[in-house]
N, C-alpha and C positions, 0 to 999 in steps of 0.2 A: 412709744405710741404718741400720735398727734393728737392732743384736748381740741376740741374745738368749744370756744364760748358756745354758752346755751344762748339759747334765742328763745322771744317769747313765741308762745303757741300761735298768737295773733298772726306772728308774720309769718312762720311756716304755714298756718290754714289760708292767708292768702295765695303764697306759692302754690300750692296742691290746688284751689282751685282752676290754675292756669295746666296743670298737669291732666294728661290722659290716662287711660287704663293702665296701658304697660310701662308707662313713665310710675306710675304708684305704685304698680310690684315692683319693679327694677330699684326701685328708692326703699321700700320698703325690707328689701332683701340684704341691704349694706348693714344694717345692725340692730340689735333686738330693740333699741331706743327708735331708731325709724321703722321699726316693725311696727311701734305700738302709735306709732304718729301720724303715720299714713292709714293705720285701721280706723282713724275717727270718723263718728258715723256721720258729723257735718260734710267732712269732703264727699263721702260716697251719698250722701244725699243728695246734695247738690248734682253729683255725676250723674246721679242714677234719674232723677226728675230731669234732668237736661237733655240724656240719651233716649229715654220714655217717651219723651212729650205727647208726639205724635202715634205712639203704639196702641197696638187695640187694646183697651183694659188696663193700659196699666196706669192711667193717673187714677179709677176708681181704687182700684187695689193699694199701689200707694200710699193716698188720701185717707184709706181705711184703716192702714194698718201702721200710719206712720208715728206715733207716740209708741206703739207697741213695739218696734224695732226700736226709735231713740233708751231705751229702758236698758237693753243689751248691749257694752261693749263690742263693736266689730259686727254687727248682726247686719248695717245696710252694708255693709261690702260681703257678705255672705248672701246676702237677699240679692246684691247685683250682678254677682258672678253664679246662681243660681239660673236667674231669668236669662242672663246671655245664654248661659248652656243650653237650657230648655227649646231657646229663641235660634240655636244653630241643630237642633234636634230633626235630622232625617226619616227618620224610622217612625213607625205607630204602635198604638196599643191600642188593645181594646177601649180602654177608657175613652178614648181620644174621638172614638165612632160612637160611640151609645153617652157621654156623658155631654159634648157637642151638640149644638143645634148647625147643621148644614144647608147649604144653599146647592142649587143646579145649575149648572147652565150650558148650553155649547161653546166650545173653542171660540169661535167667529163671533159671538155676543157676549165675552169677559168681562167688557168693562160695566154693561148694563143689566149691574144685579139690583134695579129699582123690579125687574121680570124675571126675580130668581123663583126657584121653584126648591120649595122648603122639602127636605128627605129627613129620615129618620132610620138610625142604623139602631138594630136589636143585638142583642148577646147571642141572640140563638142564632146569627148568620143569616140576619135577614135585615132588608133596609127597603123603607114604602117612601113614593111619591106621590108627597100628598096634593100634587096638581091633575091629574090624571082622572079620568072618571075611574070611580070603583079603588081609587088607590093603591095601584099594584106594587104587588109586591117581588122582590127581587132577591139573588143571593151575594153574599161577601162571605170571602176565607181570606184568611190574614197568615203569612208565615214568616218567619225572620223580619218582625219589621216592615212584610211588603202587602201589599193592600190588591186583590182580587175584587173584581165585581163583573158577576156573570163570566168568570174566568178569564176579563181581562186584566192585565195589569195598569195598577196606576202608581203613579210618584209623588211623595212628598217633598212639599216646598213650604218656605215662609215667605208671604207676601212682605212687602217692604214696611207696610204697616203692623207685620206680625201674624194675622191672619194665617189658621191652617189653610191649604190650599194642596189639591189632591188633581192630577190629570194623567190622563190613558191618549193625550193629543189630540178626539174629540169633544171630550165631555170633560168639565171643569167642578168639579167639587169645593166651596170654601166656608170655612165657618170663624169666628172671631176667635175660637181656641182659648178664653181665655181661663176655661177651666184649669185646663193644664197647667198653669201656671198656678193658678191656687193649690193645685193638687201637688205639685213638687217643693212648694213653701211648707204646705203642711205637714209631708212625710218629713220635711227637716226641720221641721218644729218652729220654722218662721213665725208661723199662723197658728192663731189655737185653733184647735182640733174639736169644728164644733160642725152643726150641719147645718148657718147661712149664707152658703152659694149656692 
């Protein structure tokens, strides 16, 4: 078997910062010593603040919680590969409609949600618009993941920003989503398990 001299950490933590996602599994998968070298939470912080920058919610979150993850061995690269899954996440839940604040709009006016129109989805299958005189109300059923309203279908997307976004190809539903993220930090015990979000 080939020794290879140690090196100090300093120069490995520079390398890895020049390294990607799958460059740091691939690296990390050669030997239990680059297993435990590519898990440092400086390089996946750095990733993770750098790929974040721009996403909805995630420099608060972050910012929030970031001493709390430095405390755990390996916890931002658990916290990173969490929020990409989350962040490539097709499907809904209920959580996602009732715990969500949502926007309206038509197809043909996307980009101008300065005239969005605020909705509200309930548990009991029911979602109001509250621009509307009298604020009507509306239904939703959800089955495998797939989202009903007034029994059409609609599709989930991630805006580029991360934003849920929700269309049936007229009507555009989006909201910053970024409970969701909180919520899948916490069931993995990222986040203490407290109620200020």
């Amino acid at each position: 078997m080939i020794e290879f001299p140690r090196i100090p950490f300093e120069i490995y933590y520079e390398v890895f910062l020049e390294l990607d996602e799958p460059d740091l599994f691939n690296l990390g998968s050669v030997s239990r010593y680059y297993n435990i070298l590519t898990a440092d939470n400086g390089v996946w912080s750095q990733l993770a603040l750098k790929r974040w920058e721009a996403k909805e919610g995630m420099r608060e979150i972050s910012e929030e919680y970031r001493n709390f993850w430095f405390k755990s061995p390996g916890a931002w690269k658990r916290v990173y590969c969490l929020i990409e899954k989350e962040a490539r996440r097709t499907s809904l839940d209920v959580n996602d409609l009732v715990d969500n604040i949502w926007y309206c709009a038509p197809v043909d006016n996307i980009d101008d949600w300065n005239n969005n129109k605020l909705v509200t989805f309930s548990e009991d299958g029911t979602y109001t618009h509250h621009h509307e005189p009298f604020n009507p109300t509306f239904t939703w059923t959800m089955k495998n993941g797939s989202l009903s309203l007034n029994y059409k279908p609609f599709r989930l997307m991630r805006s580029s920003g991360w934003d849920l976004v929700m269309s049936n190809g007229a009507l555009v539903f989006k909201s910053p989503g970024t409970k969701s993220f909180r919520r899948k930090l916490r069931e993995d015990g990222l986040i203490p398990n407290d109620n200020n979000f």
